[in-house]
Backbone as CSV, one residue per row, in Angstrom:
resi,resn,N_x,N_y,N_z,CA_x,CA_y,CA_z,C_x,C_y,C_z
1,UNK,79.484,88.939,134.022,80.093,88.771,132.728,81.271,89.730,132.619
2,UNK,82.623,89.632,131.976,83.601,90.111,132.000,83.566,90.751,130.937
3,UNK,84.565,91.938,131.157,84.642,92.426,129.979,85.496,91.984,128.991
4,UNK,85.758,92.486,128.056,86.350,91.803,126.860,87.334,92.914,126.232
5,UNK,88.708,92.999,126.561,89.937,93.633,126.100,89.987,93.264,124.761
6,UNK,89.794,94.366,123.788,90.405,94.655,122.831,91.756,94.940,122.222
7,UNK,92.731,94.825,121.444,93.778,95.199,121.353,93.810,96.303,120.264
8,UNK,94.826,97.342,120.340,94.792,98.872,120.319,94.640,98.889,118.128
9,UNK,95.013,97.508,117.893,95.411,97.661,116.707,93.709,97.538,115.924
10,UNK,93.118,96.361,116.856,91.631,95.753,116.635,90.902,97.339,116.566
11,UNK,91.018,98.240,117.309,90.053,99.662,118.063,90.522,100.644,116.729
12,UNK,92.598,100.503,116.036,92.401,101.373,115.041,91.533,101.021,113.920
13,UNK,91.612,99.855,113.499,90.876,99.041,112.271,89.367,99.202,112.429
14,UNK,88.953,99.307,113.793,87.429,99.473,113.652,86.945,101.073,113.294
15,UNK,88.107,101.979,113.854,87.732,103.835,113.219,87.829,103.712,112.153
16,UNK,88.599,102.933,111.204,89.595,102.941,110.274,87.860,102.920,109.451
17,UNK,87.313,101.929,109.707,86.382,101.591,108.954,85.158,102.517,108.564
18,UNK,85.080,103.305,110.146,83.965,104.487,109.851,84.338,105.862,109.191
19,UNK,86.101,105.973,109.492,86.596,106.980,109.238,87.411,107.504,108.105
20,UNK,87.584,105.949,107.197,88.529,106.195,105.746,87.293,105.037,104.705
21,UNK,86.708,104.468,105.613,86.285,103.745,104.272,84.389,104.171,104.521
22,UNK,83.525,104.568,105.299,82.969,105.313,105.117,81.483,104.581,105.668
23,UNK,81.445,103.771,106.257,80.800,102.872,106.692,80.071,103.373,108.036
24,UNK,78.755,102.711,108.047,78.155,103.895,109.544,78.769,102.719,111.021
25,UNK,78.322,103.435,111.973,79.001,103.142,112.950,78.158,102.426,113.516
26,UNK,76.562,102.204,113.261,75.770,100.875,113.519,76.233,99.709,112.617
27,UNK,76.533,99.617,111.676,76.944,98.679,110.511,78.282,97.991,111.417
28,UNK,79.483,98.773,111.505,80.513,98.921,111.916,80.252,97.890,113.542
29,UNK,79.420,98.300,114.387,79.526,97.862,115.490,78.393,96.615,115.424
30,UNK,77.937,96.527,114.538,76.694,94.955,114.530,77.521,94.193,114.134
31,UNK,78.402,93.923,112.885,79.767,92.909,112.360,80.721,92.541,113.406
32,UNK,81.077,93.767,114.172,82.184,93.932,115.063,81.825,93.131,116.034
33,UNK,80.511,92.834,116.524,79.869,92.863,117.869,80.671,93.863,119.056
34,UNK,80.595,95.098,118.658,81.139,96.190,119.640,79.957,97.056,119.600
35,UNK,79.624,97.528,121.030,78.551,98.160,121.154,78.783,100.136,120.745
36,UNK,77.941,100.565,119.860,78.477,101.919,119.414,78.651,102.877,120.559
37,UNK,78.401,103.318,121.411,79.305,103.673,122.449,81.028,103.354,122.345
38,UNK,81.422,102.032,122.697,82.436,101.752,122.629,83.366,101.979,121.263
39,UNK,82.476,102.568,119.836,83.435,102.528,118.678,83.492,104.448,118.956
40,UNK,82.363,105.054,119.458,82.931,106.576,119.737,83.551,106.836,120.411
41,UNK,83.953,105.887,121.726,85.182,106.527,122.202,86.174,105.758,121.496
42,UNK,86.411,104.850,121.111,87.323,104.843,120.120,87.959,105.996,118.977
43,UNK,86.680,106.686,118.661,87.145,107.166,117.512,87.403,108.461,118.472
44,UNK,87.370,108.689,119.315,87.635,110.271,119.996,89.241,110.028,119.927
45,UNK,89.347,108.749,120.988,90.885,108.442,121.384,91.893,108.033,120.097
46,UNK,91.688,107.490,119.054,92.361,106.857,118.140,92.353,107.952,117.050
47,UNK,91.428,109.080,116.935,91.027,109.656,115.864,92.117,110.835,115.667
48,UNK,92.350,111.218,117.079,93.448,112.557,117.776,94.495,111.774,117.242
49,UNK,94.819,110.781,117.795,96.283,109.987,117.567,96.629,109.771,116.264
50,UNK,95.651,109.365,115.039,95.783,109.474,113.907,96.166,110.602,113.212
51,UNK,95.896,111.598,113.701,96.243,113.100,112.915,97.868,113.299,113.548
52,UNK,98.413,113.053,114.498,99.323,113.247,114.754,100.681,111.972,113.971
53,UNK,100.488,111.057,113.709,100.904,110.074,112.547,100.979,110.704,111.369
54,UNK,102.481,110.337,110.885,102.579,110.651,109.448,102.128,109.910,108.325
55,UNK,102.170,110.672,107.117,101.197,110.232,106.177,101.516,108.954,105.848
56,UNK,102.761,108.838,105.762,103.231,107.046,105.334,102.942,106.220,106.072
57,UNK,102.787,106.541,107.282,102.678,105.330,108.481,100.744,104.769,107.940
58,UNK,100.222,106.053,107.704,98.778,105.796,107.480,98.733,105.409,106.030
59,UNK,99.529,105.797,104.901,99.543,105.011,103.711,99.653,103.087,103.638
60,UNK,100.993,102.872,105.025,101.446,101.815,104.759,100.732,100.752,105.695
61,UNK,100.061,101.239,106.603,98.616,100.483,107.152,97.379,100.174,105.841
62,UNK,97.136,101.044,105.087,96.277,101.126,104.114,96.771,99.978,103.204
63,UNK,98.006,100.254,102.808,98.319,98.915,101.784,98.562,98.056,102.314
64,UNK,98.774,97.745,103.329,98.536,96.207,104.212,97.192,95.737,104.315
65,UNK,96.642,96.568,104.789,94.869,96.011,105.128,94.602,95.716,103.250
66,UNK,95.010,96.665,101.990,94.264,96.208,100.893,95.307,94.723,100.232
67,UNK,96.342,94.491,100.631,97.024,93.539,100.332,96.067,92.238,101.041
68,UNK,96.046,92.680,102.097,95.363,91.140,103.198,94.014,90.947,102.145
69,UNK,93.605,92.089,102.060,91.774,92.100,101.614,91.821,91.263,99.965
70,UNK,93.189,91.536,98.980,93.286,91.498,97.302,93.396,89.548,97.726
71,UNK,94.666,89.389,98.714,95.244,88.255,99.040,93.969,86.984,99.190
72,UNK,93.473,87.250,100.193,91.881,86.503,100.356,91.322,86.433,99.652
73,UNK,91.180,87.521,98.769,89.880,87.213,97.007,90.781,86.413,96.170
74,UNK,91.442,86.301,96.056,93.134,85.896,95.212,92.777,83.617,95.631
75,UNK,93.252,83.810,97.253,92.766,82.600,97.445,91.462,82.019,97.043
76,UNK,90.307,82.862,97.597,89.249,82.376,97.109,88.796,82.217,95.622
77,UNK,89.511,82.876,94.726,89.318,82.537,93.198,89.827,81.105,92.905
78,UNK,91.092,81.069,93.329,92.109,79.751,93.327,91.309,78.472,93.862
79,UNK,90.368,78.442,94.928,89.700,77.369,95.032,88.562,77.469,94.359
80,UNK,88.066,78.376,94.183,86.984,78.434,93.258,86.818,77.806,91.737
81,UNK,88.281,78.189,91.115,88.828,77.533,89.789,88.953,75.899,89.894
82,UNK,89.944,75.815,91.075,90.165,74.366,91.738,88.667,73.514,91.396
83,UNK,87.652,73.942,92.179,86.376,73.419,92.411,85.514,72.754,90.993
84,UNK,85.861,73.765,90.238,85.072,73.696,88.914,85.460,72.875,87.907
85,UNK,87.146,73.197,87.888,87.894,72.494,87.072,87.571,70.774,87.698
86,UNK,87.308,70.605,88.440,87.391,68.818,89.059,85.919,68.435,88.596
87,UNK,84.979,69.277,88.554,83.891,69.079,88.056,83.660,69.241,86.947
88,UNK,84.446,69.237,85.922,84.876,69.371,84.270,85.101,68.361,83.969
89,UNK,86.007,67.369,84.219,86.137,65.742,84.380,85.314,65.031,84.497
């Protein structure tokens, strides 16, 4: 069985999760299907690199990921309304 390459952005978003939003790293790696081994060295390698990033670069990742996250509840209300309203008729 092969292994399975991650991309560097997938490995920050998964620290991101144990490390700003507060989530354990079994939780983190059962969703992920990444085995926790693989999210601690993540967070060794990605965690160093993060402190050396300025604060905006890590602000303006933050409001992207909560834009994507507002955007999706946003859609899903919109069909949700959609849904109900046709069943009002």
């Amino acid at each position: 069985m092969g292994r399975i390459k991650f991309s560097d952005d997938f490995k920050r978003d998964a620290v991101a999760q144990i490390t700003q939003r507060g989530y354990r790293v079994a939780e983190v790696s059962d969703r992920l299907g990444v085995s926790q081994h693989s999210l601690y060295a993540w967070k060794r390698a990605f965690g160093k690199a993060a402190s050396g990033e300025t604060e905006k670069d890590a602000e303006n990742r933050r409001l992207k990921r909560d834009l994507a996250r507002v955007t999706e509840e946003r859609d899903i209300l919109k069909k949700a309304t959609a849904y109900f309203a046709r069943d009002a008729k």
